[in-house]
C-alpha positions in Angstrom: 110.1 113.6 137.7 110.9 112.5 141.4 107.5 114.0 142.6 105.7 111.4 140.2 105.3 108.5 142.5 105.3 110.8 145.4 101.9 112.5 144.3 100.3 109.9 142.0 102.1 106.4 143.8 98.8 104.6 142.3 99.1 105.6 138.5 101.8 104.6 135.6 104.0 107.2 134.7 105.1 107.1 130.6 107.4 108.7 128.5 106.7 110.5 125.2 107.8 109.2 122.3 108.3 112.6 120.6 110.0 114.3 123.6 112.2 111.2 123.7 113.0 112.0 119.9 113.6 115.4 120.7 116.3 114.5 123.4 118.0 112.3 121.4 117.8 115.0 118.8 119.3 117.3 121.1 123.0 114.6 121.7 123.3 114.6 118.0 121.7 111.2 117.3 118.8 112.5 114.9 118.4 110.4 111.7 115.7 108.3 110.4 117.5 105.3 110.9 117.7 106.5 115.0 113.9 107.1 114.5 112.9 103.6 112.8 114.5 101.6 116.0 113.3 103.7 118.8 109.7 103.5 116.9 110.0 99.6 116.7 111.5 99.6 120.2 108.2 101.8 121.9 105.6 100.1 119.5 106.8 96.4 120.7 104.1 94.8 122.5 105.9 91.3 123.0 109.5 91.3 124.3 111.2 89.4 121.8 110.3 92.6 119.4 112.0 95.1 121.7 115.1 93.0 122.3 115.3 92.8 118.5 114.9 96.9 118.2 117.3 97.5 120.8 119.7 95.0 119.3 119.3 96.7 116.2 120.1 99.8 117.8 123.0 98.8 119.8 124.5 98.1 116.5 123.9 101.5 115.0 125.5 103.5 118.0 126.1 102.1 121.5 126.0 105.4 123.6 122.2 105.9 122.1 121.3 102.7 123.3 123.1 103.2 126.7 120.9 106.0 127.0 118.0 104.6 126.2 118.4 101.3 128.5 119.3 103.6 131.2 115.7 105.1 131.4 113.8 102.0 131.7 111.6 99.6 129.0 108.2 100.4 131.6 108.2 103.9 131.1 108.1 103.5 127.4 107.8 100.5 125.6 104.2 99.0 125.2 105.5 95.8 126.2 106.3 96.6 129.5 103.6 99.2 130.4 100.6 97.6 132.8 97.4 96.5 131.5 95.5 98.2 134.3 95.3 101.2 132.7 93.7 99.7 129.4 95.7 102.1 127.2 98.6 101.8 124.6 99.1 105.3 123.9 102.8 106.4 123.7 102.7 109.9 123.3 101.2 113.1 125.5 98.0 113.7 123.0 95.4 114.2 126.3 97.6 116.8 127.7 97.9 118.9 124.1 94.1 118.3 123.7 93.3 120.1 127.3 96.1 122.7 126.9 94.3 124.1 123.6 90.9 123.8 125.4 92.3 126.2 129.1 94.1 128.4 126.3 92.5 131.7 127.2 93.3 130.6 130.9 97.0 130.0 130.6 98.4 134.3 130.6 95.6 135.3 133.2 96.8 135.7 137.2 96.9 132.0 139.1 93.9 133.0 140.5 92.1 134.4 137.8 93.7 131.5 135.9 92.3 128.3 138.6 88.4 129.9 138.4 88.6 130.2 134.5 89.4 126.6 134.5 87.6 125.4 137.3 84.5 126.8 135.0 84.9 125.2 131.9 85.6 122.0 133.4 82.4 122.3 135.0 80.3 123.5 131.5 82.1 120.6 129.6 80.9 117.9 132.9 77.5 119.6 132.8 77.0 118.8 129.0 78.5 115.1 128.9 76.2 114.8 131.3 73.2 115.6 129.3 74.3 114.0 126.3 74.6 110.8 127.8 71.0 110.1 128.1 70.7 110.3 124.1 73.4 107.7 123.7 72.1 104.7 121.7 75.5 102.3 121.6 76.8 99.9 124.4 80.7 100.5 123.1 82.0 104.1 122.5 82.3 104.6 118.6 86.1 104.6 118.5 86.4 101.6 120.5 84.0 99.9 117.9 85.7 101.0 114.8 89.2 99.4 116.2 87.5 96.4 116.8 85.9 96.3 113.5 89.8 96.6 112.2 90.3 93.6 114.2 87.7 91.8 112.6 89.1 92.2 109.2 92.4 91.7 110.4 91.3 88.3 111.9 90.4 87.0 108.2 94.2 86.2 107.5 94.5 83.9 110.6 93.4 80.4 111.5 93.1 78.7 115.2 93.4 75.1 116.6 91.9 74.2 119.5 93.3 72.9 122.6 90.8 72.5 125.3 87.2 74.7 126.2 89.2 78.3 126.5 92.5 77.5 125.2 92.8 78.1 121.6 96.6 78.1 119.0 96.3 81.2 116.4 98.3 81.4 113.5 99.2 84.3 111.7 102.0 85.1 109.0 104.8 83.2 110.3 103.7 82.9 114.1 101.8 81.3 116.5 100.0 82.8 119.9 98.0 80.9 122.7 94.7 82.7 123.6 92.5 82.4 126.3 89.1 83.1 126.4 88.2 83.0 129.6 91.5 85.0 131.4 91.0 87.3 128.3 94.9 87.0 127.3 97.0 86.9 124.1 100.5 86.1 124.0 100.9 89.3 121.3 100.0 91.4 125.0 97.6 93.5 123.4 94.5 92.7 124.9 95.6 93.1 128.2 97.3 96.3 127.2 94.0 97.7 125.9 90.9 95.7 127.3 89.8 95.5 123.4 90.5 91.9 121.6 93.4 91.4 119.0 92.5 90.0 115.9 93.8 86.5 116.9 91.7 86.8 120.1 88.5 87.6 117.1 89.6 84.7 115.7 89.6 82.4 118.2 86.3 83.7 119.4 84.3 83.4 116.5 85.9 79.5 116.2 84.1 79.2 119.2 81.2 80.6 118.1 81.4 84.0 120.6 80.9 87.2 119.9 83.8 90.0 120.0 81.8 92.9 121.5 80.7 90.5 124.7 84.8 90.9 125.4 85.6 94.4 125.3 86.4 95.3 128.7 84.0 97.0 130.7 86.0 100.4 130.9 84.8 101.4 127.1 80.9 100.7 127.9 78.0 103.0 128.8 77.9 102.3 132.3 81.6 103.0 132.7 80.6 106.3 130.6 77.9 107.4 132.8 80.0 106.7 135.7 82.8 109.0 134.3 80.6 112.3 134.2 78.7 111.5 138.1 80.7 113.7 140.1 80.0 117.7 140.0 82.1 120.7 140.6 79.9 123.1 142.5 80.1 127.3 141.4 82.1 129.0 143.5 81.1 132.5 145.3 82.8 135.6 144.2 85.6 137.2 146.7 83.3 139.3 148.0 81.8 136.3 150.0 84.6 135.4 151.2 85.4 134.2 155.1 87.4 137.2 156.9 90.4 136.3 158.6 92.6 137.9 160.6 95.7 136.9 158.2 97.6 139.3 155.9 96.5 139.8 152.8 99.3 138.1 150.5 99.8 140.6 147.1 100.9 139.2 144.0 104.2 139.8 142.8 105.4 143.2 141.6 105.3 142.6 137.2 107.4 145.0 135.3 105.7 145.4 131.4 108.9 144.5 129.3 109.3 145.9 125.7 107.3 144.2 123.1 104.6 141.8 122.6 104.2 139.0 124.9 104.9 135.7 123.3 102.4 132.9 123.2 103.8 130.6 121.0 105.1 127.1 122.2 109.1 127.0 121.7 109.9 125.3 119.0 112.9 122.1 119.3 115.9 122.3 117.4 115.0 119.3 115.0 111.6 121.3 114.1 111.8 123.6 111.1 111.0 127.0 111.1 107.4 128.7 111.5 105.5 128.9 107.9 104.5 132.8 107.6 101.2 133.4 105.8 99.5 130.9 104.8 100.4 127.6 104.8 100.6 125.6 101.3 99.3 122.4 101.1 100.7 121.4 97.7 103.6 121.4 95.4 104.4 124.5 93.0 103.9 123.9 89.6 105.9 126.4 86.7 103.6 126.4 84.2 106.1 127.2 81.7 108.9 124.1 81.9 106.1 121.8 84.2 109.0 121.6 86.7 107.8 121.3 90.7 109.2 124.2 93.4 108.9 127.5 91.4 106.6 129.4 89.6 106.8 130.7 85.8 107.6 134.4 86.5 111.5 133.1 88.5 111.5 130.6 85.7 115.2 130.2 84.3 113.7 128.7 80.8 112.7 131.5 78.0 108.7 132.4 78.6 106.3 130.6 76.4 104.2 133.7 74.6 101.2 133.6 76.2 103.1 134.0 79.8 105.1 136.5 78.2 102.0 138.0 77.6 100.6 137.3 81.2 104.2 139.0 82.5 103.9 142.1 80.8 100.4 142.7 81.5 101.4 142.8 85.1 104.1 144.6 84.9 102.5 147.3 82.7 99.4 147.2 85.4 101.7 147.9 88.0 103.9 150.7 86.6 100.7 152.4 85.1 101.5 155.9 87.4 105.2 155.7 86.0 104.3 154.8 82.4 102.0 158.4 82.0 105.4 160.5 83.1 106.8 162.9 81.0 110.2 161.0 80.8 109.0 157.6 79.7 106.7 158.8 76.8 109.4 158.8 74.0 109.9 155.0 74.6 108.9 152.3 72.7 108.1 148.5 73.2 110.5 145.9 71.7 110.8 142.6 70.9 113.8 140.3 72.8 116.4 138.1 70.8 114.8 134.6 71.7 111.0 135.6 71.0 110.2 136.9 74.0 108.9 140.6 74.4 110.8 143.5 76.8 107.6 145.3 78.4 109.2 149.4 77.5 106.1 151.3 78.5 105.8 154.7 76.9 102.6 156.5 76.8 101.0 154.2 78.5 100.5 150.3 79.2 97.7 149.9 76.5 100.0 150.3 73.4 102.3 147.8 75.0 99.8 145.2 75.4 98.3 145.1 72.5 101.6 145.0 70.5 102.5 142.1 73.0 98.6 140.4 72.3 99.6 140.7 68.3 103.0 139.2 68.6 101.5 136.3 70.8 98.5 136.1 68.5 101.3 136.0 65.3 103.6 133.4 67.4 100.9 130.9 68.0 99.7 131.0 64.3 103.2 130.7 62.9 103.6 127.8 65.3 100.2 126.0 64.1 101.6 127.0 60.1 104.2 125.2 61.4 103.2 122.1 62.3 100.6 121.8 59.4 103.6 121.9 57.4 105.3 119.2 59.1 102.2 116.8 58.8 102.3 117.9 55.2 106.0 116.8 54.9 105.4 113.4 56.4 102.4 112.7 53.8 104.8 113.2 50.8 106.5 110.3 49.6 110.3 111.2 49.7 110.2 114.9 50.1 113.6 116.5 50.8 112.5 120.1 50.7 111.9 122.5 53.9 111.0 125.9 52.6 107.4 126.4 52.5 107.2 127.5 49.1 108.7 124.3 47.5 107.1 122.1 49.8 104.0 123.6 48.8 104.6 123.4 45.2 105.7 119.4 45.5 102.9 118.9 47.1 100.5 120.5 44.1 102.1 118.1 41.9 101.9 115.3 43.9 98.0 115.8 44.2 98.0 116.6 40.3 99.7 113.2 39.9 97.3 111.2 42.2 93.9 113.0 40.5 95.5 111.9 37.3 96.2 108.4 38.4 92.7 108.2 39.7 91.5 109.3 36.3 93.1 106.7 34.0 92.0 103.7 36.7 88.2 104.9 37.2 86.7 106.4 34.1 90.5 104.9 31.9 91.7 107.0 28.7 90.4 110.5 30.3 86.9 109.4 29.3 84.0 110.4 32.1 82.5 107.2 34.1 79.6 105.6 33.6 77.3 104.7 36.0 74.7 101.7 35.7 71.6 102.6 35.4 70.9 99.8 37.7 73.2 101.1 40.5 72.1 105.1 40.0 69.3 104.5 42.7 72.1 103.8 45.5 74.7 106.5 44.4 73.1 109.1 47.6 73.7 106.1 49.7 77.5 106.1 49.4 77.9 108.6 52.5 74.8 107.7 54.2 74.3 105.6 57.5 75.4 101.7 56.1 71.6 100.8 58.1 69.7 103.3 56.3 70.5 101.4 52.7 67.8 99.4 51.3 68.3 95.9 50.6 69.1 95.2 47.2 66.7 94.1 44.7 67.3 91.8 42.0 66.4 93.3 38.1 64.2 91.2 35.8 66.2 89.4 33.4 66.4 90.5 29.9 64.9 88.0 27.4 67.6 87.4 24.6 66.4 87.6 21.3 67.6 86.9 17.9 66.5 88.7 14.8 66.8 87.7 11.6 67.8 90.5 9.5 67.8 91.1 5.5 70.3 92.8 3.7 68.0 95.8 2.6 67.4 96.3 6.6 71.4 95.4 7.3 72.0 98.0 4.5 69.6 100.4 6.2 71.5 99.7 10.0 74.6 100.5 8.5 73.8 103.9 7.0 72.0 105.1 10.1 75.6 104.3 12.4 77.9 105.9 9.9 75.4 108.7 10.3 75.2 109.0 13.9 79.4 108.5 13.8 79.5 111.8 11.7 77.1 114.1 14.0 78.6 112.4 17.1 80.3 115.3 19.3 83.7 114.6 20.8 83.2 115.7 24.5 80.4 113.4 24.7 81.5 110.6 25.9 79.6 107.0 24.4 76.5 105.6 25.3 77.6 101.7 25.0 81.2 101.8 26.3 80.4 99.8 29.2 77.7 97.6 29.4 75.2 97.7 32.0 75.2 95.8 34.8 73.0 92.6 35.5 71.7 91.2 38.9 70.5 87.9 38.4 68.9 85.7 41.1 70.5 82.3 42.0 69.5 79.3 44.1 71.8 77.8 46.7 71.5 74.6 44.6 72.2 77.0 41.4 75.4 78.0 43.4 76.8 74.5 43.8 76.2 73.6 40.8 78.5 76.6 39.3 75.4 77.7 37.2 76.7 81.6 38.4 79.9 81.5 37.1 81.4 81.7 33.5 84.3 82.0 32.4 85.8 85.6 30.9 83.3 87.1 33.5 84.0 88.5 37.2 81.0 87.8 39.7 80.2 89.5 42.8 77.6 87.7 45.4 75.5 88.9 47.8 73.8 86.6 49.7 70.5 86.9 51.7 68.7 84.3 53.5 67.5 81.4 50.3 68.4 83.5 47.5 71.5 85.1 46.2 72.2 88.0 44.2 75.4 88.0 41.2 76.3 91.1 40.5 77.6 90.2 37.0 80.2 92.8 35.1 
């Protein structure tokens, strides 16, 4: 740590934030409270933000923030770090990326180790190089896609000018001075990363600039042409090598020690342990009680039948070899108390899973008997009975009471009904589409007429009706009991007048367009 300004006296040495977790971690101050105010403290990019973090935890324990204060606000609070580098990273993500990418390099000798990386730093200059010519944009991609966040951002604030280059921005709660031309913002971060904050958007585009024309130079295609100029040249192989009169220095004597080398990166005492196999990416689901964290086969809940099923299946599958031995052929498969089955394999696993399939297959239909019954029992009007056999039986005489009720209000007195003749035409219609039915016609009125009779012809009526009274058959049921139906048309005017009604007569009307239709009983 020491050596830092000694060898690099030009560059900004930073903390980070996960290693100073880990340390804290490592004193016994590890809590999410502990990580919520060192978070607020290192994300802070105005002052008044990290005095109110550090406050906060100065509260929660004074030796943390003793510790804390001790190493310095420049080394890892945003607020304090310098805008030269144009950066607000907090954490060591460069270093990871190129550890994973020298890998293969890093258990090799130092100086098989140097050439292996002095070589794929040169393949990986050689190709940026290349590429660069194809590049179409005048800001890197991610650059532009944190400014576009900006932008949207900048919809939720509102500016007042002061002079030319001086502008007040408002956001939330606050206010914050920008400055065009100096390219400053009181919230610090677009000095901290050359790329303008969302009040800085707004104030631009008030002043009818463009965003992109203020992203510092650093993030444009020059800068990125400039970054890939310089070459690393091959190297010749030892056998080119100047002679000197030197000793030749050895590498250290390595003793092989038992077991496998380790590779893996040492994991902290706050990090859990290493996932073996593959890694889950979701939640267990028991598919027998729904419940999260265990699966249906360590399931404390009796096994639905169909998993039952599903068990025993498996477990006869996997004791197949032990099932066909001489000692397990006189046993037989049972059933448990609660329902569930006991896989007992005896000559074989095939007789016990097909007496398991027929159990499962009888479960579920008693279980759908089951419920039909219960929507039966609801249906009946104040049925106390739960056997199946009387429930079944109240419910035959229930539906023998309503056909019987239906009876005496359609046809009345048992007697069969009669349909119009003048309504027989739309009887198919009754289940058909209601836009397939015809419109309904009105029927020709029938001319009233009165007839004079004599008493040899009344003589001669009333000897044919005593006649047909004597040959009429009893099942048949009469001809004139109801009289036919007449549909007579009306006139609106007709209507109004009250020409279509009559008393000791029910009308029906059905109106279309001019006319109207009275459906007369």
């Amino acid at each position: 740590m020491n050596a830092i300004p000694i060898v690099f006296p030009n560059s900004e040495h930073r903390y980070c934030k996960r290693h100073l977790l880990q340390n804290m971690a490592n004193k016994g101050w590890r809590s999410e409270m502990y990580k919520g105010f060192v978070d607020a403290a290192v994300y802070a990019t105005t002052e008044w933000e990290y005095e109110k973090a550090m406050e906060d935890l100065k509260k929660l324990n004074l030796k943390a923030w003793e510790w804390l204060t001790v190493i310095g606000q420049e080394h890892f609070s945003r607020h304090a770090f310098s805008p030269k580098a144009k950066s607000d990273l907090v954490v060591n993500n460069l270093s990871e990326v190129f550890n994973k990418y020298i890998l293969e390099a890093r258990d090799k000798p130092i100086v098989t180790m140097a050439e292996c990386i002095r070589r794929k730093v040169m393949v990986k200059l050689a190709l940026k190089r290349e590429g660069r010519a194809a590049v179409q944009w005048e800001i890197t991609p991610i650059v532009a896609q944190k400014l576009e966040m900006e932008k949207n951002h900048a919809r939720y604030c509102w500016c007042y000018q002061s002079n030319l280059t001086t502008w007040e921005v408002h956001c939330s709660d606050r206010s914050y001075a920008v400055d065009i031309t100096a390219r400053t913002c009181a919230c610090h971060k677009w000095q901290l990363t050359g790329i303008p904050c969302k009040h800085a958007v707004c104030a631009l585009y008030k002043a009818g600039h463009t965003p992109e024309d203020y992203v510092d130079d650093y993030f444009r295609k020059d800068a990125y042409m400039r970054t890939y100029t310089g070459v690393i040249y091959p190297v010749p192989d030892e056998h080119g090598w100047t002679k000197t009169n030197s000793p030749d220095i050895d590498p250290p004597k390595f003793e092989k020690h038992i077991g496998k080398p380790k590779k893996n990166r040492r994991r902290g005492p706050d990090e859990g342990p290493r996932v073996q196999g593959p890694a889950r990416k979701t939640t267990v689901t028991c598919s027998n009680c729904r419940r999260n964290g265990h699966t249906y086969r360590t399931c404390g809940q009796p096994l639905k039948p169909d998993l039952q099923l599903r068990a025993a299946t498996i477990k006869a599958r996997k004791r197949g070899a032990a099932s066909s031995s001489p000692q397990n052929s006189n046993e037989a498969p049972s059933i448990g108390m609660n329902g569930g089955a006991r896989a007992v394999t005896g000559e074989g696993g095939d007789r016990v899973v097909d007496e398991l399939r027929l159990h499962g297959v009888m479960a579920r239909r008693r279980d759908r008997i089951n419920e039909k019954l219960k929507a039966l029992q609801e249906l009946l009007p104040n049925c106390t009975k739960t056997d199946k056999v009387s429930m079944l039986d109240e419910a035959i005489d229930y539906l023998k009471s309503l056909q019987l009720q239906l009876q005496m209000l359609v046809m009345g007195k048992g007697m069969a009904p009669v349909v119009p003749p003048e309504l027989q035409q739309y009887m198919h219609y009754i289940t058909a589409d209601p836009a397939q039915i015809p419109p309904l016609r009105p029927s020709e009125p029938r001319p009233f007429q009165i007839t004079h009779s004599t008493p040899q012809r009344q003589s001669n009526v009333e000897s044919d009706f005593l006649s047909q009274m004597q040959n009429l058959h009893p099942s048949e049921p009469p001809q004139n009991f109801l009289r036919p139906p007449k549909l007579q048309l009306y006139t609106p005017e007709q209507q109004r007048r009250g020409l279509a009604s009559s008393s000791g007569h029910n009308s029906g009307w059905i109106t279309e367009r001019n006319s109207s239709y009275n459906f007369m009983e």
